[in-house]
N, C-alpha and C positions, 0 to 999 in steps of 0.2 A: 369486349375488353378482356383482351388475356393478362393470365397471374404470369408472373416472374418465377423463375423455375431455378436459375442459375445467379447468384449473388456472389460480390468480388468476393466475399469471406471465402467461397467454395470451390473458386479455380485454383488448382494444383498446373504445377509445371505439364508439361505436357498433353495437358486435356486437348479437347478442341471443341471451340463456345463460339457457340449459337444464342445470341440474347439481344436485351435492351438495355443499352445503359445510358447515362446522360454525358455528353462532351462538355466535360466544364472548362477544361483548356485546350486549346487547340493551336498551334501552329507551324508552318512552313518551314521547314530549314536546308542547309545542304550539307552534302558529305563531302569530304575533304578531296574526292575527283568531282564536284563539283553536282554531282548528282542530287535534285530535290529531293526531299523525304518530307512525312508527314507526321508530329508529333500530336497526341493525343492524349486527354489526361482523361479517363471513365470514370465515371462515379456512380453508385448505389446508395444507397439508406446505410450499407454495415460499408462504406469506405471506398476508396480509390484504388487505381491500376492505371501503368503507361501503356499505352498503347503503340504502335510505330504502323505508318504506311508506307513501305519498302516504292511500290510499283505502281505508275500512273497517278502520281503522286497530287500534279497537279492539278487532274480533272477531278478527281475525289477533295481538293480543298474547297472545290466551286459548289461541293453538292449540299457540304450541311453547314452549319456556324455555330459558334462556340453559344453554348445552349441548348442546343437541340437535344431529342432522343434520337437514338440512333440504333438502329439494331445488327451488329457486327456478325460476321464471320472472321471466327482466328484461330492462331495455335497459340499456347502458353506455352513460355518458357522463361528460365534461367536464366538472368543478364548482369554479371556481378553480383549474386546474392539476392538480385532483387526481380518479383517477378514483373514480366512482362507479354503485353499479345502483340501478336504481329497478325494484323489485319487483313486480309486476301478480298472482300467484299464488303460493302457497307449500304443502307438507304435509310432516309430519313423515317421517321414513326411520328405516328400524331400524336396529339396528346390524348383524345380519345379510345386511341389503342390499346392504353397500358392502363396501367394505378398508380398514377402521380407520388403518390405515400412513398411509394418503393424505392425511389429517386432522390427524396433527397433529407440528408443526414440531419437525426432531430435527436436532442438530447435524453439519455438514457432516463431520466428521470422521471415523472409523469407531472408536466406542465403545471396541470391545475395545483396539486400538490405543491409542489415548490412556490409558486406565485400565491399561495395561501401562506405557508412558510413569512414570507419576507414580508406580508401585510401582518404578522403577529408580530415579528417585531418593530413593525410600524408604529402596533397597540402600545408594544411597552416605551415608547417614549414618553420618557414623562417632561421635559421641557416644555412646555407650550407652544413658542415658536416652532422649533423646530417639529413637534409633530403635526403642527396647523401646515407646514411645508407640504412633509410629505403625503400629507391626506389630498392637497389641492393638483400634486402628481396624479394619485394611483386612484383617484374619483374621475378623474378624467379616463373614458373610457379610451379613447384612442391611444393616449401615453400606454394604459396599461394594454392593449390591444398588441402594442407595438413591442412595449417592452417584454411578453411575454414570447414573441416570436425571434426578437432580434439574436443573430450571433454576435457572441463577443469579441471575431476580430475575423479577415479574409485568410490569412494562412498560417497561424501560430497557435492559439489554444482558444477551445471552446467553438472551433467553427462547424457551428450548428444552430439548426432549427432550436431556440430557447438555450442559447450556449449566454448567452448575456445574462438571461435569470438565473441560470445555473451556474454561471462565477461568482454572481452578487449573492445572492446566499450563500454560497462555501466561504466570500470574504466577510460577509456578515457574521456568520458561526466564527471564523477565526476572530474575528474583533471582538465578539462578544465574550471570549475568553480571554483574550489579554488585555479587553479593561476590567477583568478582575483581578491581572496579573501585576501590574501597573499601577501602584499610586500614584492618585493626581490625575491618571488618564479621564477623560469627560465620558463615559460613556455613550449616553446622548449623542455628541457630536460626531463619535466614533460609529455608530449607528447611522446614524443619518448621514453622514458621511460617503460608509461602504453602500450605502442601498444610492446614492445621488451619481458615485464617483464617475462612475462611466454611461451617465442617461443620456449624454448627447449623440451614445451609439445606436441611438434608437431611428438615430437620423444619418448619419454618416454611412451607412453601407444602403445599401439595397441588396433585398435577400428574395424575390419572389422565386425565383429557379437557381441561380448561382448566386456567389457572394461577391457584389465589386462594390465600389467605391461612389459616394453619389457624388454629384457636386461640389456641395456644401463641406461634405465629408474631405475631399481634395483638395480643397481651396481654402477650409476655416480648421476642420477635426473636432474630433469630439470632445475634446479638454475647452475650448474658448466655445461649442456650440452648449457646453454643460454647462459651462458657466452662466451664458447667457438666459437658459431655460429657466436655473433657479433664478436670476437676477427680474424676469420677466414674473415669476408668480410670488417672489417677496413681494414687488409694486403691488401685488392683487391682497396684500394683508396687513393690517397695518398694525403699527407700530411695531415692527421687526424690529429687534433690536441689531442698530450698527457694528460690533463687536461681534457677535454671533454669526453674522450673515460674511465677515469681515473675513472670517476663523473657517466657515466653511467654505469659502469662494478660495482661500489659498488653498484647502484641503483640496480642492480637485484640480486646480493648477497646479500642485505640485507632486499628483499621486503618480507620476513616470518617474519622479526619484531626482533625474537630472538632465541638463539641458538637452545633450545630444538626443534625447530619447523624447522629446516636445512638450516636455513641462517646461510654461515661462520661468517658473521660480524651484528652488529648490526644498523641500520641506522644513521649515523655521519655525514648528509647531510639534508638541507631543503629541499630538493625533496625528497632525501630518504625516509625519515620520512612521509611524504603526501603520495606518493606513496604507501607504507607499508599500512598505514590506512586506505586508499580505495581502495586496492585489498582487505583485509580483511573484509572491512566494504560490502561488494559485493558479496565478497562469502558467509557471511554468512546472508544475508540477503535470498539472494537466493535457500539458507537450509533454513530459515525460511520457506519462502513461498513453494516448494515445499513439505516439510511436511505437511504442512496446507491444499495444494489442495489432499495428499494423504490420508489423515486423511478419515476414513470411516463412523466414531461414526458421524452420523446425529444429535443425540438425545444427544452431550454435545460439551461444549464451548472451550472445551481441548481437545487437540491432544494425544494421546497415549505419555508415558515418550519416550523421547529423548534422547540415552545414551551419543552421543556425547555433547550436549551442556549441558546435564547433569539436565535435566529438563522437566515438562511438558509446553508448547507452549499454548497460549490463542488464538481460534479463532477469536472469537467473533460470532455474531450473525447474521451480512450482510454482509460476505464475498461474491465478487465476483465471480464468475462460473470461472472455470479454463476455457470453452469456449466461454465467453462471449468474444463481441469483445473488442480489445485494443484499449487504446487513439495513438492519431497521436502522433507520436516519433518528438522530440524538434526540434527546427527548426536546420538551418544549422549553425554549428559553426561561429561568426564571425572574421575576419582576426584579428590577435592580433595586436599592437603596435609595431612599428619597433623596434629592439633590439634581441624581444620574451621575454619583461617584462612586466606586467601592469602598 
């Protein structure tokens, strides 16, 4: 098994790389004389790079499939700001070869840690119902198995190995402050809420080497496949109270905000509405920044145009190393006020 020597963090324009990297997308196109080319999208553990196959375009699309390792021959360069290899050789790699690790992109946090995090505030629930909920979740070892490995989404924020655990605690720590900001806000609910909102992506993608889409995920989503999960383990508790259960099922129906974005309903609750606002304010913070650390252009303050947010993104000048170390994460939540109100 050999170690990996070359990582996308460390190609500069001009090198010329000799490695293994994983083909997470791949396809065929042509140039505007009609000529095929090969589009390739590389990925490592620290991020992505385009790849392009200029010459014999088509025998080299029959040799690997989107998945694969593959160990390249290329030159780096410059392509509108952004870099890119242009591929000259290519052959498949086993997976025996390498160190699987090294392939593919796992959240900066350290797993066990964080998924400890979101079962303490598990503990602090103090409603009954809802902590009986989510005990009968994260006691299930497969849910927690799953929920600790899942990413948060295939190509906008969080997409990584534990990018799902690692949104739900940042929207937890957010909720857990602005239901002390908020009179009236339910705490409880708000909690149980952000730990439930998105458990149906624990099913909706398939993550074992790339990130696509399952089935279920294509055809139902994780908003109606979440709702179903809690609907399935109230049946397992009884006397749930109707109101409660009523309060948290629109809570995850409506945490996309609005319709065009696949929430059935639109937030018609005060947790609702909270909730809504900080998953979204989370994820896309979290596209901020990960755009920011992938940005290449040393030599400007701006990030290459952004199609989704529709924009280019300001660095600035002393941004932090995507490896420098982090600060110590907040202290521990404290017990809320008897009720679960501030």
């Amino acid at each position: 098994m050999k170690s990996k020597s070359v990582y996308v963090k460390d190609i500069n324009s001009g090198d010329r790389v000799n490695e293994v990297f994983l083909a997470a997308e791949k396809n065929l196109a042509y140039s505007q004389k009609g000529a095929p080319y090969l589009n390739v999208r590389l990925r490592d553990r620290t991020g992505d790079v385009d790849g392009k196959i200029w010459e014999n375009a088509l025998a080299w699309d029959k040799a690997f499939k989107k998945g694969d390792l593959i160990r390249i021959q290329a030159r780096a360069l410059n392509f509108k700001n952004t870099l890119q290899l242009s591929i000259g050789e290519l052959r498949k790699v086993e997976d025996g070869e390498v160190e699987l690790a090294d392939y593919f992109p796992v959240a900066r946090g350290d797993l066990a840690e964080m998924f400890a995090a979101v079962l303490a505030y598990v503990g602090q629930v103090k409603t009954p119902c809802l902590a009986a909920l989510l005990r009968a979740f994260f006691e299930d070892e497969k849910i927690a198995s799953l929920f600790r490995r899942a990413p948060a989404a295939k190509g906008f924020h969080h997409v990584y190995i534990g990018g799902l655990l690692e949104h739900t605690l940042s929207v937890v720590r957010l909720l857990d402050l602005a239901a002390g900001h908020y009179p009236g806000a339910d705490r409880d609910l708000l909690i149980a809420g952000g730990i439930l909102h998105d458990i149906g992506k624990i099913y909706e993608f398939s993550y074992e080497r790339i990130v696509e889409y399952s089935d279920p995920g294509r055809l139902i989503g994780h908003i109606v496949m979440g709702v179903e999960m809690v609907d399935q383990r109230i049946a397992t508790l009884p006397d749930f109270p109707e109101q409660i259960a009523m309060e948290l099922r629109h809570l995850i129906l409506s945490h996309h905000g609005v319709l065009e974005y696949g929430s059935p309903k639109r937030p018609k609750t005060l947790e609702a509405l909270i909730v809504h606002y900080m998953d979204d304010l989370d994820a896309k913070a979290n596209a901020f920044q990960e755009y920011i650390r992938d940005a290449r252009d040393e030599e400007s303050d701006w990030t290459p145009y952004h199609r989704l947010f529709d924009r280019y993104i300001y660095k600035g000048r002393t941004r932090p190393d995507a490896d420098d170390p982090k600060p110590d994460p907040p202290p521990a939540p404290k017990p809320p006020p008897e009720g679960g109100e501030p």
